[in-house]
N, C-alpha and C positions, 0 to 999 in steps of 0.2 A: 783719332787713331792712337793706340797704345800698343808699344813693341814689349815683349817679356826681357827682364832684364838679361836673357842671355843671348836675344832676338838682336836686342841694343848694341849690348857688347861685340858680336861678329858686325854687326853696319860699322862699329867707330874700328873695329879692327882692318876692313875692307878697304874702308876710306884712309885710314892711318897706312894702309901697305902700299895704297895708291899715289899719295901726295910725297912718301917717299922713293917710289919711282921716280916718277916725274922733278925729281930733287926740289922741291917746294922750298925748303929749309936753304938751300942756295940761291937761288931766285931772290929770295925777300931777304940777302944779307948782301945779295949783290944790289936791289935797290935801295936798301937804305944808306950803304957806304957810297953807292952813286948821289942819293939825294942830300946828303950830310953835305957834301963834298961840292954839291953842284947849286941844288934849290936852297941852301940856308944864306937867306939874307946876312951879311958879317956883322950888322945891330944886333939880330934877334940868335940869342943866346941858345936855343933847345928847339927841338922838332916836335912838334903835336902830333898827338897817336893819328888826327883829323889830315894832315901834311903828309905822312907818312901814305895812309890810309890813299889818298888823292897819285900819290907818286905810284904805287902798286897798281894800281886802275888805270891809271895814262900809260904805264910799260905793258898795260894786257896781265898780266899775270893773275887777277883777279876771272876774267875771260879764259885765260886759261885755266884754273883748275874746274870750272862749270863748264866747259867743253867735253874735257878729258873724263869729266865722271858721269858714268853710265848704270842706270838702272832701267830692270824692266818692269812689268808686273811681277811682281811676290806677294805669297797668299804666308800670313803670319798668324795663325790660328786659324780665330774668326775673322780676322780682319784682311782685307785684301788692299795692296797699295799699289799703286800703279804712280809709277813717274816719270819726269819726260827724259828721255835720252842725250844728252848734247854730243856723242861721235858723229 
């Protein structure tokens, strides 16, 4: 399946107004200053994008933003997409 690049550009727009909603960009500054602060071993010097990655998925926020986004069938020319709903 191929979207036309202005097909594209509204889905990353959609999704972009969406995770701004749902304040995404606060969420993941809240767990990283939580996991900085809570999971860093006082040895190990840095967090792995992998750490990091593991800490977002244990607080849900990963579940949350595939909940919260919602698509139906859409016909894109020729091409018809159909996706699953998580609401």
């Amino acid at each position: 399946m191929s979207l036309s690049p202005e097909k594209a550009s509204d889905l990353k727009q959609i999704i972009h107004n969406h995770l701004i909603k749902m304040n995404i960009h606060g969420k993941i500054r809240d767990v990283l200053a939580e996991t900085v602060r809570e999971d860093l071993d006082p040895g190990h010097s840095s967090l792995s994008e992998e750490d990091f990655l593991r800490a977002l998925q244990r607080r849900g926020i990963v579940d949350d933003v595939m909940k919260d986004l919602c698509f139906s069938k859409a016909s894109y020319g020729e091409s018809s997409v159909q996706t699953r709903c998580y609401c």
